[in-house]
N, C-alpha and C positions, 0 to 999 in steps of 0.2 A: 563591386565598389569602384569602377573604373569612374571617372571622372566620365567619359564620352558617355556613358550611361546614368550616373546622378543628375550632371550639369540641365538637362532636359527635364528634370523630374524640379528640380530647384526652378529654372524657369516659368515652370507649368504653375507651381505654386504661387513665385513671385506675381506671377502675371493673374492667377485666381485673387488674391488679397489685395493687390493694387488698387483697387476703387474705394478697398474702405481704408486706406491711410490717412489721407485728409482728416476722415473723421476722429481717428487714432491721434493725428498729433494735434489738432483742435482741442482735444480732452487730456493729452499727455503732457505737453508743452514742449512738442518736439518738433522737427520736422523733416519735410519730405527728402530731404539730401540728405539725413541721417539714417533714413532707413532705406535708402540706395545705398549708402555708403556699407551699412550692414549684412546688405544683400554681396555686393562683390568680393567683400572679407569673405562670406560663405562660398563665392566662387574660386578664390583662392585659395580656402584650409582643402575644399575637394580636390582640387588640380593638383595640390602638393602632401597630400596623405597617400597615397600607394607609396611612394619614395620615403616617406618618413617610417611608414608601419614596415613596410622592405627593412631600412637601416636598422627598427627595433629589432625585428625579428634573426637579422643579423649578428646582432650583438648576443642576444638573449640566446639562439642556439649556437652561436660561435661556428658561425658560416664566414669564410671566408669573402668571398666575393659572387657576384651572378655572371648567367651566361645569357645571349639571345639564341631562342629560337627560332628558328625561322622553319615553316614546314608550307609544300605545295603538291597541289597537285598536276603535273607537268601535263597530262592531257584530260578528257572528258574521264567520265566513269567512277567516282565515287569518292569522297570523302573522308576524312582524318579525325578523329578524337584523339586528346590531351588530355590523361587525366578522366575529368568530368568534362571537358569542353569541346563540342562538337564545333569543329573551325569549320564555319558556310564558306567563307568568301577566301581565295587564295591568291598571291600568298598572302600569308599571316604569321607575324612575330609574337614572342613571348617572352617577358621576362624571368627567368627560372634560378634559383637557389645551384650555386656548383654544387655536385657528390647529393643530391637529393634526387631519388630516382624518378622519373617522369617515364609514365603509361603511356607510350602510344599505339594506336588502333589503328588501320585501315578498315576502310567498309566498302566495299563497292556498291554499286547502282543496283537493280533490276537489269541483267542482261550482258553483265560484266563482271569477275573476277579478280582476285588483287592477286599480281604477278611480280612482284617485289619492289624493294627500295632501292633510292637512287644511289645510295651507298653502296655497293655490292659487299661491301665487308659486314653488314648486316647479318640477322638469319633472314631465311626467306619468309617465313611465318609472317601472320597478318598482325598481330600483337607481338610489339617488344618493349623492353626499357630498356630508357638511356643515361647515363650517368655522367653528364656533361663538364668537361673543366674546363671550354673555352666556348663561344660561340657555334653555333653549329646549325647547319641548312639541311632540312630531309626531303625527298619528294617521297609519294606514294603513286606506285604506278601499278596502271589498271588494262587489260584489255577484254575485247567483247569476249562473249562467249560463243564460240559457232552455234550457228542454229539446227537444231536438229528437228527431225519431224517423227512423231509416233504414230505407225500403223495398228490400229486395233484389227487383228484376223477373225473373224465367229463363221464357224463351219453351216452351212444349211438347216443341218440336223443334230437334235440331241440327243446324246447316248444315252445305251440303257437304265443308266444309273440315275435320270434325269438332268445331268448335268450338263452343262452349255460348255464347252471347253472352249476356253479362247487363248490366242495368242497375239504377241504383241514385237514388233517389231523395228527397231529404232533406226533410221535415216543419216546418216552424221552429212553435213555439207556439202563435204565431200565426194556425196552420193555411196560411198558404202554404208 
């Protein structure tokens, strides 16, 4: 319900229906700057409904006040969920209810690892919650995984038992 995601969706409509108003207010006895005018009242109740449904919900569970989120990720390598919200684009803020716990994840990429938050007073674990009473900035921090190489061994011949014995043997980077 964020406004930057309705306001486009109100648009798309406005702008689908706009040809048949003329005919609307021909037949209504209205007209076209009244139903402009009806259109930006709707882009007003959107812009100012998270803040009003926020203050209900406020009152209603007797929440004191919110806090910002703010969560990034300081280099390449992977990703944060909030909650249900997979944050793409970083940073990114949120506004959050104080003393209500907020899920967060790290997930790293293909080829990367999560190696803690920028908090170090954190646990190191890739899921935690936070139980925020002021504002608060997290990073999640990622690094690659060395690469390693797998040798598969298979001997010439197979034992008596018919069985192929193989071995396998793993490479780290670092050459051991």
């Amino acid at each position: 319900f964020l406004p930057e995601n309705i306001l486009p969706i109100l648009g798309s409509l406005a702008a689908s229906i706009a040809p048949e108003i003329p005919h609307e207010v021909a037949q209504w006895n209205s007209s076209v700057e009244k139903w402009e005018n009806n259109v930006e009242n709707l882009r007003r109740f959107i812009k100012r409904r998270p803040s009003i449904v926020r203050q209900q919900m406020m009152e209603y569970f007797n929440i004191a006040d919110t806090c910002m989120l703010t969560v990034d990720v300081p280099n390449t390598g992977g990703t944060i969920r909030i909650n249900i919200i997979n944050v793409n684009q970083v940073p990114w803020c949120g506004i959050y209810f104080q003393h209500v716990p907020i899920h967060v994840k790290a997930i790293p990429e293909n080829g990367y690892r999560f190696s803690g938050w920028s908090d170090v007073s954190l646990s190191n674990q890739d899921s935690i919650t936070l139980d925020l009473s002021d504002d608060y900035s997290l990073g999640a921090l990622f690094e690659p995984i060395a690469e390693n190489r797998i040798e598969i061994i298979i001997p010439s011949r197979v034992n008596a038992n018919g069985m192929l014995p193989m071995i396998s043997r793993i490479r780290h980077q670092n050459g051991t």
